[in-house]
VOGU-3710 file (C-alpha; in Angstrom, 3 decimals, decimal comma):
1> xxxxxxxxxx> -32,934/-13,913/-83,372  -36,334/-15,583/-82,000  -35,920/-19,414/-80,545  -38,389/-21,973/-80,378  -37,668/-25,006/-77,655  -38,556/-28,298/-79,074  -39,140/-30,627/-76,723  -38,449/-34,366/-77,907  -40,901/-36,815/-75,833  -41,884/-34,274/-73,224
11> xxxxxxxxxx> -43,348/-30,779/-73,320  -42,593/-27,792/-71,217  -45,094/-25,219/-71,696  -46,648/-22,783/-73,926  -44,874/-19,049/-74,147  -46,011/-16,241/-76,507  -44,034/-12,594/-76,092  -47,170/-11,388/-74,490  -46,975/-13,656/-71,968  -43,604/-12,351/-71,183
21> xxxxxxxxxx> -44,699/-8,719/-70,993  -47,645/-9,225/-68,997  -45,734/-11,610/-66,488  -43,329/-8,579/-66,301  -46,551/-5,949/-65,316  -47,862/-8,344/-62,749  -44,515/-7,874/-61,232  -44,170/-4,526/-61,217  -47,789/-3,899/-59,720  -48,000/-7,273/-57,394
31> xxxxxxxxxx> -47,865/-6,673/-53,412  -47,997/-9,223/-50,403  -49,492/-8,151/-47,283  -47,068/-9,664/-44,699  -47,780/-8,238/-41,504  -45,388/-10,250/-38,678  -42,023/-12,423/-39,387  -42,064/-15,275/-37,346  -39,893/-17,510/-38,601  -37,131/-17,487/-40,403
41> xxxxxxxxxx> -35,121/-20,267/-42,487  -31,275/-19,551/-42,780  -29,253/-21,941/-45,503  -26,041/-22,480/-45,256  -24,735/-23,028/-48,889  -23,309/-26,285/-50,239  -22,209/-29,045/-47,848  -20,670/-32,573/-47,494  -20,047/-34,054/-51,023  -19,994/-30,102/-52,401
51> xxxxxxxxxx> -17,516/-28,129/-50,955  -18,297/-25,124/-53,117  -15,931/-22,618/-54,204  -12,355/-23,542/-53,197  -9,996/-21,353/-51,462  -6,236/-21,868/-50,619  -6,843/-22,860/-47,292  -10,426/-22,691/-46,865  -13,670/-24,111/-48,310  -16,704/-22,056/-48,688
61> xxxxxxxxxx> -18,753/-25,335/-47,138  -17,066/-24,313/-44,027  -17,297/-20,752/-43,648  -21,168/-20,349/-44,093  -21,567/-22,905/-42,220  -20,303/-20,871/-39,173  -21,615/-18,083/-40,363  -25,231/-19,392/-40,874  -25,118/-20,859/-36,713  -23,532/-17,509/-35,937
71> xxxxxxxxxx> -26,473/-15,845/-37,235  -29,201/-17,597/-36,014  -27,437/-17,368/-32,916  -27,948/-13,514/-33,129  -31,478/-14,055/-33,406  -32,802/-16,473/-31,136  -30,878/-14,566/-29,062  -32,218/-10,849/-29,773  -35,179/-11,339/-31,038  -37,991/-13,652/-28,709
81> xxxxxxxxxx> -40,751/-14,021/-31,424  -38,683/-15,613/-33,901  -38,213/-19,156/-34,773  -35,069/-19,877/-36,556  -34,845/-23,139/-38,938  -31,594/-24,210/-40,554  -30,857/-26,091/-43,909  -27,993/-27,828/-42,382  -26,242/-27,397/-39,090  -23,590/-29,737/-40,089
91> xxxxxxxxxx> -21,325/-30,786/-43,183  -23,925/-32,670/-45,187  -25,159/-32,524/-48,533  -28,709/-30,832/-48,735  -30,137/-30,717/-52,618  -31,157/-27,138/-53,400  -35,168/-28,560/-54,411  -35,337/-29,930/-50,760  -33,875/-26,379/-49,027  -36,761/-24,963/-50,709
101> xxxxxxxxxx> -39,288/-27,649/-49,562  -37,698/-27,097/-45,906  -38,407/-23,218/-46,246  -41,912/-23,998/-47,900  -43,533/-27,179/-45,616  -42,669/-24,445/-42,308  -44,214/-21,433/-43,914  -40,771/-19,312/-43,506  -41,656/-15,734/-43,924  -38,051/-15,097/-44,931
111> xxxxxxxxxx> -35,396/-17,388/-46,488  -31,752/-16,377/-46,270  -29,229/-18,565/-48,429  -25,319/-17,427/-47,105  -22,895/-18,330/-50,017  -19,222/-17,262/-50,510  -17,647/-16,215/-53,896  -15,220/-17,050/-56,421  -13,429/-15,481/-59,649  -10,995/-16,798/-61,751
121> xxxxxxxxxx> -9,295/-13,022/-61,171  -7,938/-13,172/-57,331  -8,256/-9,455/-56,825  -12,089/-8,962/-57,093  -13,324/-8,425/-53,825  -16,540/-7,505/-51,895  -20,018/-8,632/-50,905  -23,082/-8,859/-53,494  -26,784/-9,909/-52,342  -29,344/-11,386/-55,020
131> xxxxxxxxxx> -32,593/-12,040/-55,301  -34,361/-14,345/-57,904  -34,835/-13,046/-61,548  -33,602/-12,644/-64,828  -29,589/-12,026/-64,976  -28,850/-8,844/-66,789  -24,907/-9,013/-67,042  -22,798/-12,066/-67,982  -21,226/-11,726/-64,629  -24,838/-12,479/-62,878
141> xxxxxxxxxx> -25,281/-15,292/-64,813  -22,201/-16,718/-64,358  -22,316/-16,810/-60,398  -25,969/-18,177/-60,716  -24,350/-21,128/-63,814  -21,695/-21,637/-60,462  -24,068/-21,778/-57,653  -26,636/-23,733/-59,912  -24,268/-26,399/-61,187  -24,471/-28,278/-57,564
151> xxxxxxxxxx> -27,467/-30,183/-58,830  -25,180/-32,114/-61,254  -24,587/-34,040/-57,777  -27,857/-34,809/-57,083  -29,795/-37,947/-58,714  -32,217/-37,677/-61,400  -31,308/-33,606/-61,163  -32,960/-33,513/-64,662  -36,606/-34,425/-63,008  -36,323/-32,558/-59,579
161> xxxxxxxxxx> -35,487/-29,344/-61,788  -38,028/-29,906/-64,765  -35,426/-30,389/-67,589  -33,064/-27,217/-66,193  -29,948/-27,493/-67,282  -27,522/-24,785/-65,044  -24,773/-25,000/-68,383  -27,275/-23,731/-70,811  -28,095/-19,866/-71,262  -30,930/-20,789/-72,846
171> xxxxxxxxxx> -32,246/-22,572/-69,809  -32,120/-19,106/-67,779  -35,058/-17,496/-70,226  -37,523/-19,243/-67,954  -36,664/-17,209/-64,746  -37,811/-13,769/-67,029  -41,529/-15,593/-66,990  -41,142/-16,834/-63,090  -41,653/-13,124/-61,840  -41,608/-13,460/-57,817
181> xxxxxxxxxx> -44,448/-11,539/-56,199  -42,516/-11,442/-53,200  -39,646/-9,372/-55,309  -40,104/-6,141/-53,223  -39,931/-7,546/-50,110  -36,626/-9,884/-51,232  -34,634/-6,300/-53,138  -35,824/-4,332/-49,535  -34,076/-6,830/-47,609  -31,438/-7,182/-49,697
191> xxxxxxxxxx> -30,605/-3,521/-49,362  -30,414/-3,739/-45,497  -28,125/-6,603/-46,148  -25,218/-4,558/-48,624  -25,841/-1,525/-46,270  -24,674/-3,179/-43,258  -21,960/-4,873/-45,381  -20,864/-1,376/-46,549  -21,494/0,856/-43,457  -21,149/-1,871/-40,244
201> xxxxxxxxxx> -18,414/-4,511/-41,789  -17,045/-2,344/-44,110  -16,669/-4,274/-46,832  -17,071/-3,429/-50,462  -20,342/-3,200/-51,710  -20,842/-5,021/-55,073  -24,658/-3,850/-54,892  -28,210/-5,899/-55,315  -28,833/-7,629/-58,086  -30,694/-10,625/-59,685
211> xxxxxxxxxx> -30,224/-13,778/-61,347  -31,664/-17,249/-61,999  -30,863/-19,406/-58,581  -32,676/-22,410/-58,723  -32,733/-22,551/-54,625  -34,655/-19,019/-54,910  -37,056/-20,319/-57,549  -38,706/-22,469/-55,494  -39,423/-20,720/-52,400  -43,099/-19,442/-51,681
221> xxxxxxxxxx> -41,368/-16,071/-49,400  -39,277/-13,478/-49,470  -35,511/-14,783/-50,676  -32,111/-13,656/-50,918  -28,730/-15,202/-51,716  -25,927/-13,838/-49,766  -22,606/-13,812/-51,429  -20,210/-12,962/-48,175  -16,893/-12,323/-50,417  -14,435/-14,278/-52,619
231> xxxxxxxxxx> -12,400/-16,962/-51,119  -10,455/-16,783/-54,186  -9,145/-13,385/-52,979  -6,558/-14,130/-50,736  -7,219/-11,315/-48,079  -10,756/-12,080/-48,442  -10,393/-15,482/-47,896  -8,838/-14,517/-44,853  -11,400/-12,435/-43,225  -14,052/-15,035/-44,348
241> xxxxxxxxxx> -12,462/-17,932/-42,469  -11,502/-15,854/-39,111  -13,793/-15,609/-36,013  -14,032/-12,132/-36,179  -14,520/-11,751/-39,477  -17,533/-14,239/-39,106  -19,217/-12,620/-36,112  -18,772/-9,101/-38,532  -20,699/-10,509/-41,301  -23,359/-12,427/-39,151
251> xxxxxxxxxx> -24,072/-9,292/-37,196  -24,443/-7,417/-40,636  -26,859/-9,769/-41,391  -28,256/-9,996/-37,921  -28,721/-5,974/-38,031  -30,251/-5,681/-41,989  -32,869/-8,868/-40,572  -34,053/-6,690/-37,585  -34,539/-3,525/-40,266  -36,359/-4,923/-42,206
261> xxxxxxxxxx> -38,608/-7,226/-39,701  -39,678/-3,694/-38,094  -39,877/-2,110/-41,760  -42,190/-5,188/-42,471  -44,304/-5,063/-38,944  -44,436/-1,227/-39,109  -45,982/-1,445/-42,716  -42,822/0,624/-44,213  -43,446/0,252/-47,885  -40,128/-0,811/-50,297
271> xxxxxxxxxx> -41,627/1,315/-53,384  -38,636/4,222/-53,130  -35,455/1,266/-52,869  -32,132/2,946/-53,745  -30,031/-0,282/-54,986  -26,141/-0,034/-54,612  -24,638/-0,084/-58,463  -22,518/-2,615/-58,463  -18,358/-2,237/-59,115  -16,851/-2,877/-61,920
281> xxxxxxxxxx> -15,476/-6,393/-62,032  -12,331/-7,357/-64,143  -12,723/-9,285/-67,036  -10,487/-12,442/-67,330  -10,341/-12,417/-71,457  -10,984/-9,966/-73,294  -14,465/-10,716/-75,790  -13,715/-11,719/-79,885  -14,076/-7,978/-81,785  -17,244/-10,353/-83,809
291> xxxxxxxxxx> -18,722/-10,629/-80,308  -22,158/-9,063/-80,096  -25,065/-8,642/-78,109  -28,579/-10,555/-79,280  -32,022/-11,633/-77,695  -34,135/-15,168/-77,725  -37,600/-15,200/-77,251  -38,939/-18,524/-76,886  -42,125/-18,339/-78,623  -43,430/-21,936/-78,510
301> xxxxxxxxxx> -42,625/-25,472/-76,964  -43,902/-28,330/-78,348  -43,853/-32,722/-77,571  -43,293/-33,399/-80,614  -40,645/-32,130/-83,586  -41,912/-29,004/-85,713  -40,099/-28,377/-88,737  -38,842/-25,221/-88,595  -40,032/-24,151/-92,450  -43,605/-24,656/-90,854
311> xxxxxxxxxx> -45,494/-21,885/-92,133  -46,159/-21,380/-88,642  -42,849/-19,503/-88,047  -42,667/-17,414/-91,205  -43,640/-14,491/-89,740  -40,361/-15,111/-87,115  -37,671/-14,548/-89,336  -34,799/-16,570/-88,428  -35,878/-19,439/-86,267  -33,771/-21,787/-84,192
321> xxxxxxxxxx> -34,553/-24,657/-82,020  -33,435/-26,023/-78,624  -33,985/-28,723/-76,930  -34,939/-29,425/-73,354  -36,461/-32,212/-71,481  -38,826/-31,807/-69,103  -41,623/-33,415/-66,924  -45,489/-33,484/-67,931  -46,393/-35,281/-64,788  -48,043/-32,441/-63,040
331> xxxxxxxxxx> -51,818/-31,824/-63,990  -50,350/-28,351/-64,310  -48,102/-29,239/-67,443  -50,919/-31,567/-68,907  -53,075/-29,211/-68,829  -50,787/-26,820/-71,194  -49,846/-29,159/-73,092  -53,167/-30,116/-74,532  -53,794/-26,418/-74,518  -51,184/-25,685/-76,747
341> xxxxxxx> -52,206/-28,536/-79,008  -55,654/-27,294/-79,502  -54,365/-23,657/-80,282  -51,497/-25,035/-82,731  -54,085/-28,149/-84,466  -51,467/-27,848/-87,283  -48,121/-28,767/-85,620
//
């Protein structure tokens, strides 16, 4: 099944498949020569208004909070040529476009988001470390829909996030196109992170893996997105909101950021990464027996309404539209925009 996005009033951009599959090559064959860490940006998810996943006694506001400070602690303290910035050192509400621009205006050469987990099955358990890209399980995408739908409380989300909506699957195609250059660096450092989790806190290692977190998107470095356990698991929810269980999982963190800091100063290349699989999580409902796997491609976006018998698409088979606002205010989206008119004269 092949999906156009039709874009009433505003226009996102212009995507062919090949587009898609050379974005994909550039990704697999694109390097950054980073030769010193300096400083480092450490976010403490959620805050004030959003008190993230709920616990029964906890909030997950609060525990990466003091986990975050606990962290950079660990730094300033160990490490002397390090600066260490912070999202948030207190319970206020930081939208996820401006942790970016916080990461991105001081040239971070490494941005570390600290989250805590939840499932609507209280025995899943462990610690799972992303990095920005294109979900490829249902259970990726929904952590990234539940860390994502925070913009809801920000004002005029729609604009700040070109048109994203964090509900819609169809919104998460974009991140396949967004390949991050910095992806080798972000899945190395990641690995440090579940190795410590698994060998130095001992906690259960969910693995690396990769979805579409708009905080990650728009960072110009090497990101991850920590997911320290599930609050919703009520011995996990312990261990996340006790001291020691805090000092455990900063110093994880703390150990996996001096790793791979030497790793990047020594010139260690990332090419051989082993990735952790990750466990098998339990499935709340069982799927309908009609339930089946398909694809979109998005194949065009357009201002204005295109009929979807346009003899355009008959070489598409089954067609279907979606629509998405977004902004053309950027010379960047003009720019395509009149591009794809010219190509498409007839739409």
């Amino acid at each position: 099944m092949l999906g156009i996005l039709c874009v009433s009033k505003y226009a996102l951009r212009i995507i062919v498949f090949s587009a898609l599959i050379q974005s994909v090559a550039f990704h697999l064959t694109a390097s950054v020569d980073q030769k010193k860490i300096e400083t480092v940006v450490i976010d403490a998810g959620h805050g004030g208004k959003d008190p993230g996943a709920l616990g029964e006694h906890v909030t997950e506001k609060e525990i990466v909070l003091s986990i975050a400070l606990k962290l950079g602690k660990y730094i300033e303290e160990g490490i002397d040529d390090v600066k260490v910035i912070y999202t948030r050192t207190e319970d206020v509400f930081v939208p996820l476009h401006e942790r970016a621009e916080i990461a991105n205006k001081n040239k971070a050469d490494l941005f570390i988001s600290i989250h805590a987990n939840a499932n609507d099955s209280k025995t899943v358990s462990g610690t799972e470390t992303y990095t920005m890209g294109l979900h490829k399980s249902q259970d990726n995408l929904e952590v990234a829909k539940l860390e994502n739908s925070v913009i809801y409380l920000e004002e005029d989300y729609s604009a700040n996030y070109e048109g994203f909506d964090p509900s819609s699957p169809e919104s998460y195609i974009i991140f396949s196109l967004l390949q991050n250059i910095h992806m080798d660096q972000s899945l190395g450092f990641a690995s440090y992170v579940q190795e410590q989790f698994r060998e130095r806190a001992l906690r259960k290692d969910r693995g690396v893996k990769q979805a579409g977190f708009l905080v990650l998107w728009q960072t110009s470095m090497p990101s991850i997105l920590i997911e320290t356990g599930f609050v919703t698991n009520s011995k996990e929810e312990e261990y996340l909101s006790s001291s020691t269980g805090q000092d455990y999982l900063a110093s994880a963190i703390y150990r996996a950021f001096k790793d791979y800091k030497q790793a990047i100063e020594t010139k260690s290349a990332f090419e051989n990464i082993e990735v952790p699989q990750a466990s098998e999580v339990p499935v709340a409902k069982s799927a309908p027996e009609n339930d089946s796997l398909y694809f979109k491609v998005q194949v065009v976006a357009s201002g204005m309404a295109i009929p979807l018998s346009s003899s355009y698409f008959s070489s598409f088979g089954k067609v279907e539209e979606f629509l998405m606002q977004a902004s053309t205010n950027t010379p960047w989206e003009r720019k395509n925009l009149t591009k794809g008119r010219q190509d498409m004269p007839g739409m």
